[in-house]
N, C-alpha and C positions, 0 to 999 in steps of 0.2 A: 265666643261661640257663634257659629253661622248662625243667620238667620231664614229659615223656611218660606218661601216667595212663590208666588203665582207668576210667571214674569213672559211676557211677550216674545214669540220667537224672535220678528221682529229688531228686538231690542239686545238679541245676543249672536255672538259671534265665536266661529268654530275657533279652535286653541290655534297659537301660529305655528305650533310646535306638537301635530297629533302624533300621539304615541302609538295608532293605528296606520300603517302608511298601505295597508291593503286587504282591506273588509271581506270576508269571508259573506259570499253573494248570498249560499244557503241559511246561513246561521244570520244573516243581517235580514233574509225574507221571514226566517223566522222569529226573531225579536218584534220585526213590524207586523206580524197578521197576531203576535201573542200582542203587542199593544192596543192593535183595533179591538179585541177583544176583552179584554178584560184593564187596557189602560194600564198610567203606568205605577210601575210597581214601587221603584224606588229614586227620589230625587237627583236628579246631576247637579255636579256641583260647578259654581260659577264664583268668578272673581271679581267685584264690581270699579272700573275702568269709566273714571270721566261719564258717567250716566248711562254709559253699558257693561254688558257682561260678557267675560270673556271664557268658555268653557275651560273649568279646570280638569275633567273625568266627565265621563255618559256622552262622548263623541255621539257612539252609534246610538243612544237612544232619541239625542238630537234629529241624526238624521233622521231616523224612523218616523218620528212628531213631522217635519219638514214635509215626509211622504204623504203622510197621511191628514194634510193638511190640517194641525192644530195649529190654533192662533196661539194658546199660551203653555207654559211646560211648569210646571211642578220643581221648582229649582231650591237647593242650600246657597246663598250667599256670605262669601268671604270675604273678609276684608285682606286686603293684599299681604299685614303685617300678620293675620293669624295661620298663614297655610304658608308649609314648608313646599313652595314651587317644584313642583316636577313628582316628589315622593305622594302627593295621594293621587294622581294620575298613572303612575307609572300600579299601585297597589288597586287600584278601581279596573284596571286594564285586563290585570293578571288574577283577582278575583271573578271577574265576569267572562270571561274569555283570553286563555294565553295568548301572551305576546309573544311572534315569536322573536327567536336570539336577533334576528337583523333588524325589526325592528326595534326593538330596545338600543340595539348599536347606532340605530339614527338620533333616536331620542338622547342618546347620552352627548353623542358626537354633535348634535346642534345645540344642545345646551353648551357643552365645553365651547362652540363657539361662539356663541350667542354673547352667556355670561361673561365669557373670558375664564371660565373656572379649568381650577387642575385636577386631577384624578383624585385627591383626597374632598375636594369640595363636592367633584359629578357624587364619588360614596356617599357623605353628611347629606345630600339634596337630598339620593334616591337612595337611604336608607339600602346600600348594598355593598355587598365585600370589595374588598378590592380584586381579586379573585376571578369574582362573577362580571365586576367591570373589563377587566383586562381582557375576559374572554370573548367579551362580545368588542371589542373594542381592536380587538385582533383579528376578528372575523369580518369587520366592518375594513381594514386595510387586506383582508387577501383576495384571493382572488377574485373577480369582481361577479365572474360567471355565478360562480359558487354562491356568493353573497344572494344574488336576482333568486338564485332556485330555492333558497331559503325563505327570501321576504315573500316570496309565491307559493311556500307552502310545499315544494316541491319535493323535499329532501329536509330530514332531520339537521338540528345544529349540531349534532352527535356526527355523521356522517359527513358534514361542512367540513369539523374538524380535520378529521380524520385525512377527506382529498388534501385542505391545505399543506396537508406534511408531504405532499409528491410534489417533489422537486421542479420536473420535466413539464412544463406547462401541456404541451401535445398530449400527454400520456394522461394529466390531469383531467383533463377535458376529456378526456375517450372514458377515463373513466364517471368521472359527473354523469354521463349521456347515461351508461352505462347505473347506475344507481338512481337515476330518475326514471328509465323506462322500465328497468327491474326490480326496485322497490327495495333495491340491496339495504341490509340497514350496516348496522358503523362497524362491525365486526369482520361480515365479507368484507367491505371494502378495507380495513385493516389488513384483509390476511392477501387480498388479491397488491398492494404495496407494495408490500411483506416481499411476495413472489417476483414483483416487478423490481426491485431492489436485487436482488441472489441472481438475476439473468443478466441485467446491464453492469452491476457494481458487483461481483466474484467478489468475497474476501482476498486478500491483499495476503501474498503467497511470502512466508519469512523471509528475511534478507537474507544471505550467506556469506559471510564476510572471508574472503579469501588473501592468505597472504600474500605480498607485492611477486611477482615475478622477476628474477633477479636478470636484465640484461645483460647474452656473453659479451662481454670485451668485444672491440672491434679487432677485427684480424688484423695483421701490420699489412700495407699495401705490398703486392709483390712485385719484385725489382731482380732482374737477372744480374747476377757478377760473375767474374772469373775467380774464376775457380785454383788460379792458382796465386793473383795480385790481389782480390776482394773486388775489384774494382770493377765500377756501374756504367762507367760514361761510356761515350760511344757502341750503345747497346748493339748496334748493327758488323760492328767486329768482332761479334762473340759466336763460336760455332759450338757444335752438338759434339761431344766429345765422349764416349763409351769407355768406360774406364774402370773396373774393381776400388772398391774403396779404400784397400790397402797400400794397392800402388799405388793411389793420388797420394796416399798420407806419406808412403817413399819418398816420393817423388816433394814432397814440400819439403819434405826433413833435408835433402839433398842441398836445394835451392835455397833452404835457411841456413845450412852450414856454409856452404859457399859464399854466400851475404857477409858471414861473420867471419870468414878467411878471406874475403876484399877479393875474390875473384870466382 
C-alpha cells in the first residue's frame, strides 16, 4: 500500500514520460488560483527513485505547487514493485482532465520504446483494448499535420480519423484548414470525402467484352498475265486487248486444239 508523505518539491521530479504533452493554459490557471485557495485537494502520486520521487500522476498539480511557490506537496508514495507503470497515470490523466487521443499516442508510443514492449504488454501496462491502442497508435503514424492539430486541441480525434482516410495529401490539408477554422466536426468532414472521392475517382464504368474481330485474308498480290499463254514474265510485252469473253474463250479452244493436232 502507498504510503501518504509530506515530501519537498525540491526532492521530486516531473515523470520522463508526461502523459500531458500540452497543458491546457485556462484550465491549468484554473487548478492553480483553486489551490491558492483552498490548497490541495487530492495527493499526487510518486515513485520513490534512489532518495527521490519521481511523479507517477498530478503532473499539473505539481506544476501549480512550483507556481505558487510551495516548499512541500502532499504526496502517496509507491514503491516501484506495487504500481503497474503507466496505468495509474494514464487513469489519473483521464479522470482529472481528458487526455486527448495524441497524447495518449505519445504516451503509448514512448513507453513501446522505452520498455521495448509490444502492443499486448503497452494493453496489460495501460489497462486498454487493443482496439483503443491501435487507434491512437494509428493516429500517432498518419499524418503528422493532423496529429499537431489534435495534441493542440484543435480538431476532434473523431475528425483526425476521419481526414486520415483522404488519400491525396494536398486535398487532405485543404481540408484540415478547413475543419479547424470551421469547427467542422467528423461527419461534415466524412461527407465533404465522400464528395471529393465521386469527382476525382467516377465509379469504374463495366468492362464490355467483345468478340475478337476476325482479320480478312490478305488479297493475293496482283500480277498481270497473258491472257492467252497465263504467262507473267516480261510484264512490259503485254498490251491492252478489248475483247468479248466469249471470243477469248473461242479463241483458247482453237489454240488448245491445235496444241493437240501438233500444229
Amino acid at each position: 500500500m502507498p504510503e501518504t508523505r509530506h515530501i519537498e518539491l525540491s526532492l521530486i521530479d516531473p515523470p520522463p514520460l508526461p502523459a500531458r504533452q500540452a497543458m491546457d493554459d485556462q484550465k491549468l490557471a484554473e487548478l492553480r488560483e483553486n489551490m491558492r485557495e483552498i490548497g490541495l485537494l487530492q495527493p499526487i502520486g510518486v515513485v520513490e527513485k534512489d532518495g527521490r520521487y519521481e511523479i507517477e500522476y498530478g503532473h499539473r498539480r505539481y506544476t501549480c505547487a512550483c507556481d505558487l511557490g510551495w516548499v512541500t506537496l502532499e504526496c502517496k508514495v509507491y514503491h516501484p514493485s506495487e504500481l503497474a507503470s503507466g496505468a495509474a497515470m494514464l487513469a489519473e490523466n483521464i479522470y482529472h482532465e481528458e487526455l486527448t487521443a495524441a497524447e495518449e499516442a505519445i504516451l503509448f508510443q514512448e513507453h513501446r520504446e522505452l520498455y521495448g514492449l509490444d502492443e499486448a504488454q503497452l494493453c496489460q501496462r495501460f489497462k486498454v483494448s487493443p482496439d483503443y491502442l491501435g487507434d491512437r497508435l494509428r493516429l500517432f503514424r498518419g499524418d503528422p499535420h493532423i496529429f499537431d492539430a489534435v495534441l493542440k486541441r484543435r480538431i476532434s480525434y473523431a475528425v483526425a480519423r476521419e481526414l486520415n482516410k483522404c488519400e491525396d495529401q494536398p486535398h487532405r490539408r485543404y481540408l484540415l484548414d478547413l475543419a479547424i477554422r470551421c469547427g467542422y466536426p467528423s461527419r461534415v468532414v466524412t461527407d465533404m470525402i465522400r464528395q471529393w472521392r465521386a469527382q476525382v475517382q467516377p465509379l469504374a464504368q463495366p468492362q464490355v467484352t467483345h468478340p475478337p474481330v476476325e482479320q480478312p485474308a490478305a488479297a493475293a498480290e496482283y500480277r498481270p498475265e497473258c491472257c492467252i499463254c497465263g504467262g507473267y514474265r516480261d510484264p512490259w510485252e503485254l498490251v491492252n486487248v478489248m475483247i468479248h469473253k466469249d471470243e477469248l474463250a473461242m479463241i483458247r479452244k482453237h489454240l488448245e486444239n491445235a496444241a493437240k493436232d501438233g500444229g
